[in-house]
N, C-alpha and C positions, 0 to 999 in steps of 0.2 A: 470419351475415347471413341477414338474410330474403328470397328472392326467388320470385317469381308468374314462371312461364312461362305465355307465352300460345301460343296455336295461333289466328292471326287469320282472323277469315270472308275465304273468296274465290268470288268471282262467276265463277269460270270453272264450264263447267257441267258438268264432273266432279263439283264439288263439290254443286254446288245440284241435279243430275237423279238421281242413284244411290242418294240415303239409304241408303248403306251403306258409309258412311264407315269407312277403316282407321285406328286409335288413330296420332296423331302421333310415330314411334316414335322418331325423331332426339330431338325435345326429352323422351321418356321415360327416352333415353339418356342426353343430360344431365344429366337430374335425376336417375337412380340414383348419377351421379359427384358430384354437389356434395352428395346427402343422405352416403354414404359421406366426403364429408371435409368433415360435421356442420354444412352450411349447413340451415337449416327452407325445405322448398323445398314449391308448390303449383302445380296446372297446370290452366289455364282451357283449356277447346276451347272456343272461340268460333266454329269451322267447322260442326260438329256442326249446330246449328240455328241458322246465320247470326244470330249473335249482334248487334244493333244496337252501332255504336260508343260510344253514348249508354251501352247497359250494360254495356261493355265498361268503360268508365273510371269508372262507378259502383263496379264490381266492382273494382277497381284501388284505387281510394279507401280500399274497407272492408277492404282487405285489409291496407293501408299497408306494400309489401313497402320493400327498401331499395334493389331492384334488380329492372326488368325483363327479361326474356329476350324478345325476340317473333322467332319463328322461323316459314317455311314453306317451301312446295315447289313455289311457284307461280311462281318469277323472276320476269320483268317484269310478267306480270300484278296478282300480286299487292300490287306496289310499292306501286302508289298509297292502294289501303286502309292499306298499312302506316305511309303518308308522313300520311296524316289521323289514324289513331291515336296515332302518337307524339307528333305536336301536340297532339293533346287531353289526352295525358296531361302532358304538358309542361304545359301551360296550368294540367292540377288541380295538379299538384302537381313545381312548379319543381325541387327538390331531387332529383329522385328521380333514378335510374341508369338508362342505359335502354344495350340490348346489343340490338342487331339484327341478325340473322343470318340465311345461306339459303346455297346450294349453286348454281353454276353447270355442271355438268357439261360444258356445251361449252367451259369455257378448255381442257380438254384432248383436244377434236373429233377430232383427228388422230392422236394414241397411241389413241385410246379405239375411233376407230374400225379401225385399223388391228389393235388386239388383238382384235377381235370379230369383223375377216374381213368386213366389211361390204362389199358389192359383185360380188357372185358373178355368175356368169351364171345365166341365166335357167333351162336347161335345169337348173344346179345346185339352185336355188329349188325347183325342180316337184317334183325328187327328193324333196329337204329335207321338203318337204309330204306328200310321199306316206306317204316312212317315218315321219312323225311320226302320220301318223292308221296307220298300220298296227302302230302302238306304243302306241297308242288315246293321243294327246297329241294338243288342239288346235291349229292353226296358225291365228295371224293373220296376214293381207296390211295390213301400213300403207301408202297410199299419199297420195304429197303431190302437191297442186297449186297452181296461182297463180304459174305462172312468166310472164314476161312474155314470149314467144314463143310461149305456147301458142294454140292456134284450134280452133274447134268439131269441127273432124277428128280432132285430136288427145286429143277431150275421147272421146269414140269408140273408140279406137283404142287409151286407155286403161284399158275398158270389154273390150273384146275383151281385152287384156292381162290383167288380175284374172280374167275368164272361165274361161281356158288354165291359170292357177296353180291353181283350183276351192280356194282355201281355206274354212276352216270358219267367220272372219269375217274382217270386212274394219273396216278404219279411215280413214276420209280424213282430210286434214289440211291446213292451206294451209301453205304456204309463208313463213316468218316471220322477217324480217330482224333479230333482237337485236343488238344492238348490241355484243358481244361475240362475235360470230362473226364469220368471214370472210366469208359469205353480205351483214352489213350491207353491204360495204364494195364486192363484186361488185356489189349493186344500189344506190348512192348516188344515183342520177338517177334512180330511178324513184320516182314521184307516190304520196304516203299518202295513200290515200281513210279512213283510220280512225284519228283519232288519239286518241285513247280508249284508253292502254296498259293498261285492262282486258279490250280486248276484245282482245289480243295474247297469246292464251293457244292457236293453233293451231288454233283451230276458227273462227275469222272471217277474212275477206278483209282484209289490211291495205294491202295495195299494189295496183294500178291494174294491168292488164295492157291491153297496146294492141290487141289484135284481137276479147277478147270483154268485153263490159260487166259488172260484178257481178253482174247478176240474172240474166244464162244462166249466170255459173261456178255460181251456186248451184243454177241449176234442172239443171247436169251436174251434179251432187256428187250432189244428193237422186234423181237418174235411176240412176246407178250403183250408189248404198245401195242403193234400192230392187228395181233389176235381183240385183242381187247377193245380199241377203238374202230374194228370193223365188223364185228361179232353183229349178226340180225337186231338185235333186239337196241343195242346203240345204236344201229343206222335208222329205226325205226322214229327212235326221240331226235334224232341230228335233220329226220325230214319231217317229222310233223309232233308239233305237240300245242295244248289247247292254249298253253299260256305264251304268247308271243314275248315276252320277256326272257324269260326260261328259256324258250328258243333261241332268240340272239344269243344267250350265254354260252349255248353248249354250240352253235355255231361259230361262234367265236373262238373258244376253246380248240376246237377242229383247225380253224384256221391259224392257226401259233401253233399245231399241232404239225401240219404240213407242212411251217418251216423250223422249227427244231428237228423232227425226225430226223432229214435228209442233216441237215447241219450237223447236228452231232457225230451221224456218220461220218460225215466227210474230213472233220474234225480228228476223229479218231485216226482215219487212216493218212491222213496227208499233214499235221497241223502240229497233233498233241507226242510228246515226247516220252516218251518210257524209258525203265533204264530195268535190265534182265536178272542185274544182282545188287538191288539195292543194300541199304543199310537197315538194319533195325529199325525199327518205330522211334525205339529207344534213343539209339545214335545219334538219328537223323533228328529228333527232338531237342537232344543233348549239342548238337554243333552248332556252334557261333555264328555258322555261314546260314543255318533254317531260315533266321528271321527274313532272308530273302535269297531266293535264288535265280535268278535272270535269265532268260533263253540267250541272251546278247547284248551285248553293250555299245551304242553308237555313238561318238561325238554329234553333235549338232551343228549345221555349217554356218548358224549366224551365232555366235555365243552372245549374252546379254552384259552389257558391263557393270559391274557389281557396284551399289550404289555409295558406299562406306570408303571403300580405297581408292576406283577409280580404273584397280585394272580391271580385266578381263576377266569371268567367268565362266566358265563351261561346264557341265555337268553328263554322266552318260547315263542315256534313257537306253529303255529295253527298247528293240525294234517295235 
């Protein structure tokens, strides 16, 4: 059997800010098993340089496998690119196979965290951080917010907290109810200001919080990077430290740090879509339309002709 693995582009901006993309190593994996039991096996990375859908399934066409793979590592974010994809291939070519596949690691949240010792105390954390730089190993602080009780004190006081840890970086993250976690099901009543499950990749606000509005959680987020990644004692290790290894890293880090910053803002204010009275968690989990929802929809001005009938094919991509 002949089959094309694909590695589908995703819009989270791991993918699109770092150009320094790790080889898709899951669907590598796969395909050393099915070339070992003598399938003709080929693998598009259409993440790499955000491949347009358009030549995604051109590239599909000329391949004429007998079976797709399309595999990633994006969960919900990535669905929806994947959910246009496969129609479009669908559309070129009716017959073909298509295997979709992807990894949820929180079905098993609770073994997983509970083998990993997740939840220590804080004085434990400080340690943790301590001997790992005196081991010359970086420590990151991931920290989440967008809970719906939080308030501008608390956005501070979190700020003061990461301060105390003094790690070597830091990660913010929001708070993201998937729909396979017990977290959806904790926040069912609270309001989606974002229903865009592209933009449900942990670095955008997707839920409403009642005491501060989206544009101060964001202007804390980008207040704490910024306190945090400029504070004395991080400029200190970002200009000199004994291990030149270590050094590249956290200069590197710095540098992907300069261009998300500005990005995300800009993002924020010109880009990304809010909506002031969403629906429930609940609803908007419950409605048929979730599994995707599209900023736009465009015909394409070359359509492909479909290879089964003969006519024409067209499909609409998001802009």
């Amino acid at each position: 059997m002949k089959i094309l693995l694909i590695n589908p582009p995703h819009t989270a901006i791991g993918s699109r800010i770092p150009r320094e993309h790790l080889p898709p190593l899951s669907l590598l994996s796969i395909g050393g098993s099915l070339l070992d039991a003598g399938h003709a096996v080929e693998l598009l990375d259409a993440d790499i340089d955000d491949m347009p859908l358009h030549d995604i399934v051109l590239e599909v066409a000329a391949c004429a496998p007998d079976a797709v793979f399309v595999g990633h590592s994006g969960s919900n974010s990535a669905h929806p690119t994947v959910a246009d994809l496969t129609r479009a291939i669908r559309c070129v070519t009716p017959s073909i196979k298509i295997v979709y596949g992807g990894i949820f690691p929180t079905y098993a949240w609770k073994s997983t965290l509970e083998r990993i010792r997740k939840g220590g105390a804080v004085a434990t954390d400080r340690e943790a951080i301590r001997l790992l730089r005196k081991h010359g190993i970086l420590s990151m602080a991931t920290y989440v917010v967008g809970f719906e009780e939080e308030k501008d004190i608390d956005y501070l006081r979190s700020l003061r907290h990461l301060l105390s840890y003094d790690p070597d970086q830091i990660q913010l993250l929001y708070a993201t109810p998937h729909h396979w976690t017990p977290y959806a099901d904790e926040e069912a009543e609270r309001r989606v200001i974002q229903p865009d499950l592209r933009k449900w990749d942990y670095k955008h606000q997707v839920l409403a919080t009642r005491h501060v509005p989206s544009w101060r959680v964001m202007l804390w987020v980008k207040l704490i990077e910024a306190v945090m990644q400029g504070r004395p004692r991080a400029l200190r290790r970002y200009l000199h430290h004994r291990d030149e290894s270590i050094l590249d890293a956290i200069r590197w880090y710095y540098r992907i740090g300069r261009k998300v910053w500005p990005y995300e803002i800009w993002q924020y204010l010109f880009h990304d879509r809010r909506i002031a009275h969403g629906p429930t968690l609940a609803e908007f989990q419950a409605s048929p339309a979730t599994p995707y929802k599209p900023d736009s929809a465009v015909q394409h001005p070359h359509p492909i002709p479909a290879q089964s009938s003969g006519a024409v094919c067209a499909w609409a991509l998001p802009g």
